[in-house]
C-alpha positions as a Python dict, from the first residue, in 0.01 Angstrom:
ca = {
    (1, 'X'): (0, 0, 0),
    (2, 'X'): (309, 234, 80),
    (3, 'X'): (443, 150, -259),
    (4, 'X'): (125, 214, -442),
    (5, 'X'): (107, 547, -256),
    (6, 'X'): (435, 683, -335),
    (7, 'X'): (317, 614, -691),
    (8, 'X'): (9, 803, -684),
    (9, 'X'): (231, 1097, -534),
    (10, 'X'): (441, 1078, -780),
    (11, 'X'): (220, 1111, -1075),
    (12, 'X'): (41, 1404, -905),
    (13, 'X'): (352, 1611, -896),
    (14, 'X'): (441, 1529, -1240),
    (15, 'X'): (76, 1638, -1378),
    (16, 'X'): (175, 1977, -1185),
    (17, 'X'): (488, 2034, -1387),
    (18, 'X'): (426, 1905, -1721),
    (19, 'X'): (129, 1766, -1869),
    (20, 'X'): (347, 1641, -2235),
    (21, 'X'): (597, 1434, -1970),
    (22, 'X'): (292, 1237, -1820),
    (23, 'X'): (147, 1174, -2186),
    (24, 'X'): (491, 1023, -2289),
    (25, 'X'): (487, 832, -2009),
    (26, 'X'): (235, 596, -2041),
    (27, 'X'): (313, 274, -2210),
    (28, 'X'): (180, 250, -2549),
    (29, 'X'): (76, -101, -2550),
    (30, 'X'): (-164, -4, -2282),
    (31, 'X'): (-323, 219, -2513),
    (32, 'X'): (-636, 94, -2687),
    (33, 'X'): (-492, 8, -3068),
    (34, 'X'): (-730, 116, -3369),
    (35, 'X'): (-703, 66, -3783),
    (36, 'X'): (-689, 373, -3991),
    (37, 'X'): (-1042, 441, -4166),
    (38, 'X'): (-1102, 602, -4500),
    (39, 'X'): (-1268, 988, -4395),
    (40, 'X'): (-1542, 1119, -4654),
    (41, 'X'): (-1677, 1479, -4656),
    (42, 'X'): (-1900, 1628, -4879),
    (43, 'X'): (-2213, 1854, -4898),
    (44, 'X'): (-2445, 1923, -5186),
    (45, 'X'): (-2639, 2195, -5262),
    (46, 'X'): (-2844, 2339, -5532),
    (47, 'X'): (-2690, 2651, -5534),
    (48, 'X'): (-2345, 2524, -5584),
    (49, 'X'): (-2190, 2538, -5931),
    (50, 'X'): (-1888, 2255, -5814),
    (51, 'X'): (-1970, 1961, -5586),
    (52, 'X'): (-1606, 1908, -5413),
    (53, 'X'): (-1562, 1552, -5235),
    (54, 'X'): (-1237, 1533, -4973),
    (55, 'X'): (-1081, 1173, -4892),
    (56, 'X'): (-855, 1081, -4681),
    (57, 'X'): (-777, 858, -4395),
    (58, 'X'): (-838, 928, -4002),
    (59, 'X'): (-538, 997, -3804),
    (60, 'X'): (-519, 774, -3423),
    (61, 'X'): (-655, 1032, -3122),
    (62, 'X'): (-296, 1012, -2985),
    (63, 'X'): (17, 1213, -3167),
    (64, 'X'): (-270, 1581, -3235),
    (65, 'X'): (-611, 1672, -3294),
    (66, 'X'): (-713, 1708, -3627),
    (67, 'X'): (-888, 2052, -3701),
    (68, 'X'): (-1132, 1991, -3965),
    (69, 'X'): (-1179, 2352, -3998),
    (70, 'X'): (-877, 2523, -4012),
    (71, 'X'): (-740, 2187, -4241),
    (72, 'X'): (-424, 2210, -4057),
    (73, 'X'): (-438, 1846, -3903),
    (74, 'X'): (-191, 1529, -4047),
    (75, 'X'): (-527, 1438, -4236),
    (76, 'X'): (-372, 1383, -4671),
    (77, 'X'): (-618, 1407, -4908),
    (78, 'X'): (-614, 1088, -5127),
    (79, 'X'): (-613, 1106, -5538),
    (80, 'X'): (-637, 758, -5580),
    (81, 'X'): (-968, 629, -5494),
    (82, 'X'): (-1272, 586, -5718),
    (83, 'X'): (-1570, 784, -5623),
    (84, 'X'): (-1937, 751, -5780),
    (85, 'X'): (-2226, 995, -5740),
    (86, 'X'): (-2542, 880, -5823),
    (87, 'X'): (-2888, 954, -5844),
    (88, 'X'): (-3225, 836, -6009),
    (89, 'X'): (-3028, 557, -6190),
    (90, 'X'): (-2774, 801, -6330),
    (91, 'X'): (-2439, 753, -6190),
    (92, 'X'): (-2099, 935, -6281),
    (93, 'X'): (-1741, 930, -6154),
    (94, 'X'): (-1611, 1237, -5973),
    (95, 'X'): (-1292, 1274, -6114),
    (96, 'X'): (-950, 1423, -5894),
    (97, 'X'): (-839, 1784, -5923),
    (98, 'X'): (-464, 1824, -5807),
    (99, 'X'): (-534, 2188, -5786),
    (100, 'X'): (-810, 2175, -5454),
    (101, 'X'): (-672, 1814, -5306),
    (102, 'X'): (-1069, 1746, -5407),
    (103, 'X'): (-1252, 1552, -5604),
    (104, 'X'): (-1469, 1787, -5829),
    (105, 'X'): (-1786, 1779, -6039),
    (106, 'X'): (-1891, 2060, -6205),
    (107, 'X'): (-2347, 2021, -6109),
    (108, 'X'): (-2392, 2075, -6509),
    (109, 'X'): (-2268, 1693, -6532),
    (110, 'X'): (-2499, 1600, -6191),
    (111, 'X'): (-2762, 1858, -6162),
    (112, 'X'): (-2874, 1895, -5722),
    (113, 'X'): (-3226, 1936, -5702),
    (114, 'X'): (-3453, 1997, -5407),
    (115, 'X'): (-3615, 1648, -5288),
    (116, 'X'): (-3390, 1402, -5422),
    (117, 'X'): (-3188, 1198, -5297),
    (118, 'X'): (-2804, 1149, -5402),
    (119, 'X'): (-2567, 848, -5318),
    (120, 'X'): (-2211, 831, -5300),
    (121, 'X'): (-1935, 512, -5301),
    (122, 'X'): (-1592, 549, -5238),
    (123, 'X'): (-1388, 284, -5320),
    (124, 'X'): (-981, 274, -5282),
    (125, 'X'): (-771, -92, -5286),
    (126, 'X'): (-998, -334, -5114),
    (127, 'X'): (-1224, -62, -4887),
    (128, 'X'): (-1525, 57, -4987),
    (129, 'X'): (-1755, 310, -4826),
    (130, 'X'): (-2113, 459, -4860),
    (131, 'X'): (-2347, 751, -4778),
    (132, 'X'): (-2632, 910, -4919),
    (133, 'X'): (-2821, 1218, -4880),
    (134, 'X'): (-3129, 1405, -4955),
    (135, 'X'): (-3210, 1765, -5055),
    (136, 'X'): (-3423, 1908, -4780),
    (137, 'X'): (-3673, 2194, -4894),
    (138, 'X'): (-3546, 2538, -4905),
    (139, 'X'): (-3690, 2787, -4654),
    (140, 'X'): (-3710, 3176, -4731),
    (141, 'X'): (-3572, 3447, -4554),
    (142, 'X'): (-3855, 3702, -4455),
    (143, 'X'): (-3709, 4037, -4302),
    (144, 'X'): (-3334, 4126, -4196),
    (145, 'X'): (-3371, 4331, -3907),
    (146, 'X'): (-3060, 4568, -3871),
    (147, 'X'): (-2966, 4812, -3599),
    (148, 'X'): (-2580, 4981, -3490),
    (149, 'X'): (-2335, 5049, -3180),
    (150, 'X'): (-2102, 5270, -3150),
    (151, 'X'): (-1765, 5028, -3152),
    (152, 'X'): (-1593, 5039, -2873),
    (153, 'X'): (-1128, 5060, -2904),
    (154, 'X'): (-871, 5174, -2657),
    (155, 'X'): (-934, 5535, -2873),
    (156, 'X'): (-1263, 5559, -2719),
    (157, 'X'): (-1161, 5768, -2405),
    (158, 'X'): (-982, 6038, -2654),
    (159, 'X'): (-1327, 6283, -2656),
    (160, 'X'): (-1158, 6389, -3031),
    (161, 'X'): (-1214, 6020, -3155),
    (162, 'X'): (-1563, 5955, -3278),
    (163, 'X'): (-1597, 5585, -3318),
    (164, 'X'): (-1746, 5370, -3625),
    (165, 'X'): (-2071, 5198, -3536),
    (166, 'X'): (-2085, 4816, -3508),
    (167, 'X'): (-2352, 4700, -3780),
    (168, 'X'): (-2613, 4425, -3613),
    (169, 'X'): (-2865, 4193, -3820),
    (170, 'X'): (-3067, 3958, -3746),
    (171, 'X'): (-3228, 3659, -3961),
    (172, 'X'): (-3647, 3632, -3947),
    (173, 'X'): (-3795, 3297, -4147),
    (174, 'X'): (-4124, 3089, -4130),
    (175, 'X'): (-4054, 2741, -4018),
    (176, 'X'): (-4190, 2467, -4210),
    (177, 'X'): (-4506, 2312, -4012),
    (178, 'X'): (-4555, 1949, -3951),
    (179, 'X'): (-4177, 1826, -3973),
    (180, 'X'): (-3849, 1825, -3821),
    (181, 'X'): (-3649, 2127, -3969),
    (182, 'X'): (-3272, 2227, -3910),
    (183, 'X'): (-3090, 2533, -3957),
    (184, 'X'): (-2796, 2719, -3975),
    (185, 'X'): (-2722, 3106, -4004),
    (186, 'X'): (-2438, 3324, -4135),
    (187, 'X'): (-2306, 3583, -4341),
    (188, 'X'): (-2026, 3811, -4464),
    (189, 'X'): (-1929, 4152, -4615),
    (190, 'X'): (-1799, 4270, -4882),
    (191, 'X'): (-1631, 4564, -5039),
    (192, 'X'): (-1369, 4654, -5221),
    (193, 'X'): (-1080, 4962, -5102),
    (194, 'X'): (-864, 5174, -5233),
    (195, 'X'): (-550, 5142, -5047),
    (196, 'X'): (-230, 5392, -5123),
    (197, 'X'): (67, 5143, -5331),
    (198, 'X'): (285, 5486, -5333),
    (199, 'X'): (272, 5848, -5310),
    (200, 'X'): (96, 5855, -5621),
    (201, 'X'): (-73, 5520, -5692),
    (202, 'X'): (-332, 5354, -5547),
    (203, 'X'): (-437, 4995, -5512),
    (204, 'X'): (-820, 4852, -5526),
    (205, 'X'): (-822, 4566, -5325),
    (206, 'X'): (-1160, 4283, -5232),
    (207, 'X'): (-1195, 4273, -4854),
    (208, 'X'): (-1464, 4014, -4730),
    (209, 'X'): (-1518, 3962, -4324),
    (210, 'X'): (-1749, 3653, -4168),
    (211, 'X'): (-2060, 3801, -3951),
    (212, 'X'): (-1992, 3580, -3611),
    (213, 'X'): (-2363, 3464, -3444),
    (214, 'X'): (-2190, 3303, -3161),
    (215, 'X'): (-2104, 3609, -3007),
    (216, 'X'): (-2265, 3479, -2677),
    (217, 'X'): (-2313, 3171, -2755),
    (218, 'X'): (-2051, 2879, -2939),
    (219, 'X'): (-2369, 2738, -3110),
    (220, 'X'): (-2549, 3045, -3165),
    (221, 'X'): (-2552, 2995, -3545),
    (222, 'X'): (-2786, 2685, -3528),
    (223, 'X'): (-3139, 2619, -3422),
    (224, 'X'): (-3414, 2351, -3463),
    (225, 'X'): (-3788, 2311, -3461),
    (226, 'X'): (-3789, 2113, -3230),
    (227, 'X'): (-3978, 2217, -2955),
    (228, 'X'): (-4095, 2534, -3179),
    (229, 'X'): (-4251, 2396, -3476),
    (230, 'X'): (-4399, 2593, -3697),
    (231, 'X'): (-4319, 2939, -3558),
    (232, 'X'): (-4167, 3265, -3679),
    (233, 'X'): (-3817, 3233, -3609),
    (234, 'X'): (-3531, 3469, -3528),
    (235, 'X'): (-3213, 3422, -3520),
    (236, 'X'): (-2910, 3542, -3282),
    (237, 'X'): (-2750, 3878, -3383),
    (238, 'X'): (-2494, 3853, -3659),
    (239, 'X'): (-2244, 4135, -3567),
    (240, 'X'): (-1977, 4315, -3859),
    (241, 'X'): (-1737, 4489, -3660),
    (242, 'X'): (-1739, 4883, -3718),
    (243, 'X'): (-1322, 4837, -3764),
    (244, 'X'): (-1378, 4643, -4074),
    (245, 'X'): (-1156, 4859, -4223),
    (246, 'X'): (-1214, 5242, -4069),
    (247, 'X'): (-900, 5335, -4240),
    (248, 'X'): (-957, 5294, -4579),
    (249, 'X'): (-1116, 5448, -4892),
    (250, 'X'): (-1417, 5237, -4972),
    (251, 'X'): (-1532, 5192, -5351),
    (252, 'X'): (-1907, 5262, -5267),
    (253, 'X'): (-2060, 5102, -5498),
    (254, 'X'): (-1918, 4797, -5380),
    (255, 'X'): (-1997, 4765, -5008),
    (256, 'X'): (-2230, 4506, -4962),
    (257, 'X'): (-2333, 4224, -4694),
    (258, 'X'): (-2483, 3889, -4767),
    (259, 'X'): (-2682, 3684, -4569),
    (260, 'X'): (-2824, 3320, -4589),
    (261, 'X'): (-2998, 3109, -4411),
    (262, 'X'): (-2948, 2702, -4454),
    (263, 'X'): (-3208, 2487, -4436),
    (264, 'X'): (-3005, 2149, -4355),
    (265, 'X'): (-3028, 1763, -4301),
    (266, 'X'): (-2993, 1639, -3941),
    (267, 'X'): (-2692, 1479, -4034),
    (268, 'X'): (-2549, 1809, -4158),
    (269, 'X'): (-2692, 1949, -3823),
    (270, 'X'): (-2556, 1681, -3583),
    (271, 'X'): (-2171, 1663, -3745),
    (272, 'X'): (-2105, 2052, -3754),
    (273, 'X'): (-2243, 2100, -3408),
    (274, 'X'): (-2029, 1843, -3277),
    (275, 'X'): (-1738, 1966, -3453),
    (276, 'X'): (-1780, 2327, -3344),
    (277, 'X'): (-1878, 2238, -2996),
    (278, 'X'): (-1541, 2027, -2884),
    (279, 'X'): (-1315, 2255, -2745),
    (280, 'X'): (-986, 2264, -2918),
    (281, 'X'): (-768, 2490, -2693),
    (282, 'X'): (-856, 2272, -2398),
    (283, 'X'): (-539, 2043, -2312),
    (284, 'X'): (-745, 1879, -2077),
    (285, 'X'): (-1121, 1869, -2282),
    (286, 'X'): (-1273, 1489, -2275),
    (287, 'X'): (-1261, 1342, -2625),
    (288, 'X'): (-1602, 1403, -2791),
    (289, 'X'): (-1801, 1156, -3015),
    (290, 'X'): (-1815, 1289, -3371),
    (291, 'X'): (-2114, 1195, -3564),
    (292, 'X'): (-2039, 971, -3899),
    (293, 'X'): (-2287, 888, -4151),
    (294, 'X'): (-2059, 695, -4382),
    (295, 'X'): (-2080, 308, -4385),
    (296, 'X'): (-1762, 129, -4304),
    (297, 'X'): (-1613, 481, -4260),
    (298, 'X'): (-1620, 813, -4089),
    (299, 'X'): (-1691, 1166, -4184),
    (300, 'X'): (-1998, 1346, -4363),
    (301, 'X'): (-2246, 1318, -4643),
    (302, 'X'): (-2495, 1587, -4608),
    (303, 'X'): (-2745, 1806, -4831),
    (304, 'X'): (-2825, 2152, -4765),
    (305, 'X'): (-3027, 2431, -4957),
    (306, 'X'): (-2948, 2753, -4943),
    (307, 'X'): (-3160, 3127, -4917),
    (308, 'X'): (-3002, 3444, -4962),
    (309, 'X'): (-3057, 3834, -4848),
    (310, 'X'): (-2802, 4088, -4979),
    (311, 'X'): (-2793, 4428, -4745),
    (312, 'X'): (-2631, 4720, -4955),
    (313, 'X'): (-2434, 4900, -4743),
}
C-alpha cells in the first residue's frame, strides 16, 4: 500500500509540472490500438456550381487533434480512390483535381435538385464506403432586421475620436409546419478599397469579413424546430465589426453584406455541431463523439439548400 502510494504521489507532482511528460509516459501497448479508416466529406447543394468531395484517412486520437476547420491536421487528401455519385439511376465518376486536393464535379454533369436523394461510393484498394443524402426543402428568408453600436477601441476615451458603429442583423424565417427542420445562419461583407501602393498610386483591393452569431453563444448559429414547430423564427445577432476597415477608402458602390440562411439535413446538423462544440484549446477537454454517416467509414455526407438576403451598405 506504501508502494502504491508513493506512486500516486508521484504522478500528481508530475501532472503539476508538465502535462506532455505524463502523456509520454504511459506505455503504449496499454493504449487501446485502432485501424486507420477512410474519412469522406461532402455537402451538396443546389446553389453550388462545383460539388467538391475530400478523402482521406483518419489519423489515431494520440500524436494531435485534427482541425477539420482550419485543415491544418496530419489528415492527406487521397487522389487515388474511385468515387461515384449517383442519383435516379444516373451515376458518374467524380474525377481528382490536383489543384483543390478534391474531387470535383462541375453540377452541369450531376444537376442537385430539391427532394432528391443522391448516393455516394468510395472505393480505394480493397475498402469501400457509402453515404447518401437528400435535398431538404429550401426555406425563405422574410425580413433582416438591422440596428448599430457605437464600436468600442482603446481610442474611445480620446473625446476627439468619434468611433465607427458596429452594424447588427438579425435573420427572421417561417418554419416549415408538420416536420423536423434544421438550420444554420451566417453571413459576410464585402467591399472593395482603395489602399495607397505609393505616393501617387493607389491599389483597389476585395476585402470580405465573416458576420460571427456566436457572439454569446458557441452554437449560436444553429437552431431547430424542435420544440418550436412551426413558428416565426429569429435568429441570434450577426455582428460586422465597425473596424472592418475604418481606415480605408471604400469603392461605394461595392460595399455590400450577404446573408443566408441554410435549411439542412440532421446529419449536416448533428456533425457541424459536434465539430464546433469540442473545445480545441482545452489540453485537458474529454474526447467528444463525432457523428459519422458513412458506412464502413467516418466523416460526412450531407445536403443543404441555401436562401439568400443581400444588405447594400
Amino acid at each position: 500500500m506504501k508502494h502504491l502510494f508513493s506512486i500516486l504521489i508521484a504522478t500528481i507532482s508530475i501532472s503539476f509540472f508538465s502535462c506532455e511528460t505524463l502523456v509520454n509516459d504511459v506505455n503504449p501497448n496499454r493504449l487501446p490500438q485502432s485501424t486507420n479508416k477512410l474519412v469522406v466529406h461532402g455537402y451538396l447543394s443546389p446553389q453550388d456550381t462545383v460539388i467538391l468531395i475530400n478523402v482521406y484517412y483518419s489519423s489515431q486520437l494520440i500524436g494531435g487533434i485534427q482541425d477539420l476547420y482550419l485543415g491544418n491536421g496530419p489528415a492527406v487528401s487521397l487522389g487515388d480512390a474511385s468515387v461515384t455519385l449517383s442519383n435516379q439511376g444516373k451515376s458518374v465518376v467524380v474525377p481528382f483535381d490536383s489543384k483543390s486536393g478534391k474531387y470535383s464535379l462541375k453540377t452541369t454533369v450531376m444537376p442537385i435538385l430539391e427532394g432528391q436523394t443522391y448516393q455516394l461510393k468510395v472505393v480505394r484498394n480493397s475498402e469501400s464506403v457509402e453515404s447518401s443524402c437528400t435535398v431538404p426543402k429550401a426555406v425563405a428568408i422574410q425580413e433582416i432586421k438591422q440596428d448599430s453600436v457605437q464600436s468600442t477601441s482603446i481610442f474611445s476615451s480620446d473625446p476627439k475620436f468619434i468611433p465607427p458603429k458596429d452594424y447588427l442583423y438579425r435573420i427572421v424565417w417561417q418554419d416549415i409546419p408538420g416536420q423536423p427542420n434544421y438550420y444554420r445562419v451566417g453571413g459576410y461583407a464585402y467591399q472593395v478599397e482603395r489602399i495607397p501602393a505609393s505616393t501617387d498610386r493607389f491599389e483597389e483591393r476585395p476585402n470580405i469579413v465573416q458576420l460571427s452569431f456566436r457572439e454569446n453563444n458557441r452554437l449560436g448559429d444553429f437552431l431547430s424546430d424542435e420544440r418550436t414547430d412551426g413558428s416565426v423564427f429569429i435568429s441570434n445577432t450577426g455582428k460586422l465589426p465597425g473596424y472592418f476597415s475604418y481606415n480605408r477608402t471604400i469603392v461605394s458602390s461595392t460595399r455590400r453584406v450577404e446573408l443566408f440562411l441554410l435549411s439542412c439535413e440532421k446529419t449536416y446538423y448533428d456533425y457541424h455541431r459536434a465539430v464546433q462544440t469540442f473545445d480545441r484549446n482545452n489540453p485537458f477537454a474529454e474526447p467528444s463523439l463525432i457523428p459519422s454517416n458513412i458506412k464502413n467509414g467516418l466523416g460526412c455526407f450531407a445536403a443543404y439548400n441555401r436562401s439568400t438576403f443581400i444588405v447594400k451598405k
